[in-house]
C-alpha positions, -999 to +999 in steps of 0.1 A: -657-752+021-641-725+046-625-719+073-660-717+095-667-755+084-662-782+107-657-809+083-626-800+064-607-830+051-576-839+069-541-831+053-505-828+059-477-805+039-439-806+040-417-781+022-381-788+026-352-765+004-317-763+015-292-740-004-317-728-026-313-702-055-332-684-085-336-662-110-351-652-136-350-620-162-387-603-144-368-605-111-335-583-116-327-593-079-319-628-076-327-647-042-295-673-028-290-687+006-324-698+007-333-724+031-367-738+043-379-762+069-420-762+066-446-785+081-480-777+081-508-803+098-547-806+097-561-836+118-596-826+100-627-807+111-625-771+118-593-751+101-588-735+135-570-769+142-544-766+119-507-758+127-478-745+109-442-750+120-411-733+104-382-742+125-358-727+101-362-700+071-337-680+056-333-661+023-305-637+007-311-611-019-278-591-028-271-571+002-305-583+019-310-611+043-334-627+067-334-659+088-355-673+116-384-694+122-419-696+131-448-714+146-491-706+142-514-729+164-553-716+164-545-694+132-584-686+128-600-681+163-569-664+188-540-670+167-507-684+188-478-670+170-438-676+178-420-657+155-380-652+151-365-626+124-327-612+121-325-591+088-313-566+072-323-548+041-315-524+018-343-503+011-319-488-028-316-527-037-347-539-032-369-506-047-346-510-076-358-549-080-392-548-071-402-508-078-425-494-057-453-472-071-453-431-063-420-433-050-390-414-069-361-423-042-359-449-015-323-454-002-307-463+034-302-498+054-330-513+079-324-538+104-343-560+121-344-585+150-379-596+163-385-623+191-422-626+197-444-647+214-482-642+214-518-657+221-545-637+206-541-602+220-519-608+246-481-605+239-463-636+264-429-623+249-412-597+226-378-584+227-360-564+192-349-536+176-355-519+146-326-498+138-325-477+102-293-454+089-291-432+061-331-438+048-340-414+024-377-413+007-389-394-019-423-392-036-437-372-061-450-337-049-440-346-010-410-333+009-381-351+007-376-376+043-339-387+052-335-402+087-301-402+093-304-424+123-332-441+144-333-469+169-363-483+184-364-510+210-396-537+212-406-552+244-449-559+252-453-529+277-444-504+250-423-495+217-391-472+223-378-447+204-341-439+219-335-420+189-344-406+159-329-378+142-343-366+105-342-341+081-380-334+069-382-311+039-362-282+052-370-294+091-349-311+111-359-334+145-346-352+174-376-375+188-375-394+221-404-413+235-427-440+245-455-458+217-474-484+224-465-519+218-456-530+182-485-555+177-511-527+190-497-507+158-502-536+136-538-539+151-561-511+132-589-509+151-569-502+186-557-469+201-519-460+199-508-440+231-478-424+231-453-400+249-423-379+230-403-357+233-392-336+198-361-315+196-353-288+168-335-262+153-359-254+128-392-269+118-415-259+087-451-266+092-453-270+056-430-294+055-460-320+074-493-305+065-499-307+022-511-276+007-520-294-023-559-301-039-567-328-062-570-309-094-599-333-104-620-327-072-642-299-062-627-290-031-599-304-014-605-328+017-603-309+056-572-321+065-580-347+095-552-358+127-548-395+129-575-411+144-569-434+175-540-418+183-536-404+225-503-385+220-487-362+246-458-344+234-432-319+247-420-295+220-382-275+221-377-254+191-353-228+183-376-216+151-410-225+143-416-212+112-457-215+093-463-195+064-448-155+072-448-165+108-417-169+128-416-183+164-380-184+178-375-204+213-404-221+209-413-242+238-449-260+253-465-290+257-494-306+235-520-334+235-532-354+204-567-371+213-594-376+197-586-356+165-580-326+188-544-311+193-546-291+224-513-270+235-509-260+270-481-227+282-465-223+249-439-200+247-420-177+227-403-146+209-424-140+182-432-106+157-402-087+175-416-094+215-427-122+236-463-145+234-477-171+252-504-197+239-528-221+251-558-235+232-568-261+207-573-272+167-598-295+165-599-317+131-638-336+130-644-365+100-673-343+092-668-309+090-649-279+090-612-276+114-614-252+143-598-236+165-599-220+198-568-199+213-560-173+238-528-155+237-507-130+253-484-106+236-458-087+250-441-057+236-444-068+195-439-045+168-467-036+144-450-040+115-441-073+121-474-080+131-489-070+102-466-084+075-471-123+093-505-121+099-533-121+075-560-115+102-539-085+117-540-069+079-578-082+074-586-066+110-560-040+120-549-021+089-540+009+110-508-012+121-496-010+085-493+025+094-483+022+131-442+025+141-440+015+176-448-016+196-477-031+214-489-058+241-523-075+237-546-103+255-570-120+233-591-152+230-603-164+191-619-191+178-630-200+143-629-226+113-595-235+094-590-240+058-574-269+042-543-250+049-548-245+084-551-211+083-584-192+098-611-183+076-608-145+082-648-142+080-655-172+105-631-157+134-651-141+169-625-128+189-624-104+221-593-085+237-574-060+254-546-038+237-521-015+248-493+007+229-465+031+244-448+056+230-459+051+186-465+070+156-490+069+133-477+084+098-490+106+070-503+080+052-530+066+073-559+087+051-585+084+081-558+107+102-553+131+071-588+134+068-592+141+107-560+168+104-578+183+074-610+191+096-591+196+133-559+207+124-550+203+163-548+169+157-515+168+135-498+143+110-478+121+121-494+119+154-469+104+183-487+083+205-479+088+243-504+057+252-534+040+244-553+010+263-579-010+241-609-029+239-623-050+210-641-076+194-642-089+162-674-109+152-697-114+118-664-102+100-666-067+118-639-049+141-654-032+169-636-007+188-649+003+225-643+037+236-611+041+240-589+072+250-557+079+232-530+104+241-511+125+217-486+156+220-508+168+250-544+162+236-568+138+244-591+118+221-617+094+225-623+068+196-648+042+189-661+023+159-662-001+138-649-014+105-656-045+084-636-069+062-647-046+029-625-017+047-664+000+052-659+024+090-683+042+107-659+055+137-664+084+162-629+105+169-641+130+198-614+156+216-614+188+236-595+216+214-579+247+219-600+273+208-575+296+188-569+263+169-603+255+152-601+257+114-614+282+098-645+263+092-655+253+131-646+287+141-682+299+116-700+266+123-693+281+161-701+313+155-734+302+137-745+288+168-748+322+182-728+307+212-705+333+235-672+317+235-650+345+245-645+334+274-636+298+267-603+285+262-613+246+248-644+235+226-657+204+224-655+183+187-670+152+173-661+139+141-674+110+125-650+087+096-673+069+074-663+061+037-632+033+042-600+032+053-585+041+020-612+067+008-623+080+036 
C-alpha cells in the first residue's frame, strides 16, 4: 500500500510528553524541556485525507531551544501547512554534539521566529525573522565565512535582507536587498529573483570563485552561476582586487540571469588611470565560459598594464619596455578557464590606442635592431604621439598602419606578431640623407641613383625573427 491507494485502512495516533528529558553516552548533548502535544487522524481511503495537528512542541538542548506548533491537512496533493517556530541555536553547541561532515569550524548564535500559513503554493500568511551574530564557518580548503551580523525579515511578497555584514576570506561586505519569498527558496524547481545592493572596502574574487581541481579527475568542472537565479545587483567597492589586478572605486550595476552575469557602466581607477566596462560572462551547463567586454581606458600606465594583465604580456610585449601612459577603446570576447581567466589563444579582439609623450628603452631588441640599420632612429626613442589600430584574432596581433612620432621623425609601422613572439612588421620613415649608415649610403649608391640634390631618402625595413631575437 501507498500514498496513491485509495483504500488505506483507517487509523488514529496520539503522542503526548510533558517535561520530557534524555540522554544517552552517543548523544553528548542532552535534550530537556521537551514537550509534545501530537494527534494525527486517517478516516481511511486515500492518505491525502490525513491530518496532523501539533498544538504545542518544544525542546531544549543546552543553549538551544525551540517551541511552537503545527498543523498539515492535504499533506500529499496541495499540502496546507500552519506552522509556528521561536528558537534559537547555537550553531558551536550543536556541531560539537551532532558533528557535521567537511566542516572544521562552525560557531555563532541563530535565531528564529517563523509564522506561516500556506495552501499548496500560495503563502496566506508569513511573518519572521531570521537574525544570526557572530557565525563563523570553516571547511576544509574554503575561505574562512564569519558574518558578524545579519537580519532578514519574512513576509509572502519577498525575503528582506536589512543587513548583513561579513568577512569572506580576506573580503569584507555590506548586502542590502530584496529575494524572493522564503518558501520559493525552499521550492528547487522555481526561480529566485532578487535585488541587492553590496557594499565594500575590499573584495577578493578568489575569495568566491575555487581555483581548486579534483586531483582524481581529468579536468576540473567549467565553473557554472547558479541556475534559476534573476539577480540585479548594484556594486560600491573601494578595491576590487582578481588575481594582479586592482580596481579602486569600483562602481556599476550587474544582472545574474540565466547563467549570464552581464555588467552595465562599470567604473573605475585601475592600472594607474581611469576604465569603464560593460559586457558579459556567460557560464553554459555544457561548455566552455565566455565572455564578451568593451572597455575604455583612460590615461593608464604601461607598466602597470603589463605586470596585471596576462593578455597585455601575451599581446603587447612592447609595453614591458614602454615608460609613459596610454588610453585605449576595445571590444573582446573569448572562452574562460576554470579560473575565469581568458584563454589567451581563444580571444578576437579589435581597438583603438593612443600614447602621449613615452619612451621606449634600450632594451626593446626590435628597436636596437632598427637603430643598428637607421641610426636616425635612436635608442631610447621618446615618443611625441601615436594613434593605433588593432586586432587580435587566431592568436595573432595585427597592427594597422600606424604613424608614430619621435624627436622630429616620422615612421610608419605595421605588422603582426603571434603568441610564439614570431613578427613579420614593416618600420618605414623618411631620413635625412647625411644620416644613412654607412651601408644605405653604398646600397644607394649602387642604385646608380643622383642624390645630390636630395635632402631625405625614403627607407623600409622589415623585423622578422621574434621579439627577443630579432
Amino acid at each position: 500500500l501507498g500514498p496513491d491507494h485509495d483504500d488505506i485502512p483507517s487509523f488514529s495516533a496520539t503522542f503526548d510528553v510533558h517535561d520530557g528529558a534524555f540522554k544517552y553516552p552517543d548523544l553528548p548533548l542532552g535534550v530537556s524541556d521537551l514537550h509534545l502535544d501530537v494527534k494525527m487522524k486517517h478516516p481511511g481511503g486515500n492518505l491525502d485525507r490525513m491530518r496532523l495537528d501539533v498544538p504545542k512542541y518544544s525542546v531544549a538542548a543546552g543553549k538551544s531551544h525551540a517551541r511552537g506548533r503545527l498543523t498539515v491537512v492535504r499533506p500529499i496533493s496541495r499540502p496546507e501547512l500552519e506552522l509556528v517556530l521561536d528558537g534559537q541555536f547555537d550553531a558551536e553547541e550543536m556541531a560539537k554534539a551532532y558533528p557535521i561532515p567537511d566542516v572544521e569550524t562552525l560557531a555563532g548564535l541563530i535565531v528564529i521566529a517563523i509564522d506561516l500559513a500556506s495552501k499548496g503554493d500560495r503563502i496566506e500568511k508569513l511573518n519572521g525573522s531570521i537574525a544570526v551574530s557572530n557565525l563563523r564557518y570553516q571547511a576544509p580548503g574554503s575561505p574562512s565565512v564569519h558574518i558578524r551580523k545579519a537580519r532578514v525579515d519574512l513576509s509572502p511578497e519577498n525575503t528582506k535582507i536589512q543587513e548583513l555584514q561579513a568577512q569572506i576570506g580576506e573580503s569584507d561586505l555590506s548586502l542590502t536587498g530584496l529575494v524572493s519569498p522564503l518558501t520559493t527558496l525552499w521550492m528547487g524547481d522555481q526561480t529566485v529573483t532578487a535585488s541587492a545592493w553590496l557594499r565594500s572596502k575590499r573584495l577578493r574574487v578568489e575569495d568566491f570563485v575555487s581555483a581548486e581541481e579534483d586531483e582524481k579527475a581529468e579536468m576540473a568542472a567549467p565553473f557554472t552561476f547558479p541556475e534559476n537565479l534573476d539577480a540585479n545587483l548594484e556594486l560600491d567597492v573601494g578595491k576590487l582586487t582578481y588575481g594582479d589586478v586592482v580596481l579602486e572605486n569600483f562602481k556599476g550595476t550587474g544582472r545574474l540571469r540565466n547563467r549570464k552575469l552581464t555588467f552595465e557602466d562599470v567604473r573605475a581607477t585601475a592600472l594607474g588611470g581611469a576604465m569603464k566596462l560593460d559586457g558579459n560572462v556567460a557560464t553554459p551547463v555544457n561548455g566552455q565560459p565566455t565572455f564578451d567586454v568593451t572597455y575604455e581606458v583612460d590615461e593608464a600606465r604601461f607598466s602597470d598594464a603589463f605586470e596585471a594583465l596576462p593578455s597585455m604580456r601575451a599581446y603587447v610585449p612592447i609595453a614591458r619596455y614602454l615608460d609613459g601612459r596610454f588610453s585605449a577603446d576595445l571590444s573582446a570576447s573569448g572562452t574562460l578557464d576554470e579560473t575565469l581567466s581568458p584563454r589567451l589563444d581563444s580571444i578576437d579582439a579589435s581597438g583603438f590606442a593612443a600614447a602621449l609623450q613615452s619612451r621606449l628603452t634600450s632594451d626593446f631588441k626590435p628597436l636596437a635592431a632598427l637603430n643598428q640599420a637607421i641610426p636616425t632612429i635612436p635608442k631610447p626613442l621618446d615618443i611625441e604621439g601615436v594613434r593605433a589600430r588593432f586586432k587580435v584574432e587566431d592568436g595573432t596581433m595585427k597592427l594597422s598602419p600606424t604613424t608614430v612620432k619621435a624627436r622630429g621623425i616620422a615612421m610608419q609601422v605595421s605588422g603582426a606578431h603571434g603568441l610564439d613572439q614570431e613578427m613579420k612588421y614593416q618600420v618605414a620613415s623618411e631620413v635625412p640623407l647625411d644620416e644613412l649608415s654607412s651601408k644605405l649610403a653604398k646600397e644607394a649608391k649602387s642604385l646608380g641613383l643622383d642624390l645630390s640634390k636630395a635632402k631625405t631618402v625614403g627607407v623600409r625595413a622589415s623585423l622578422t625573427g621574434t621579439i627577443e631575437a630579432p
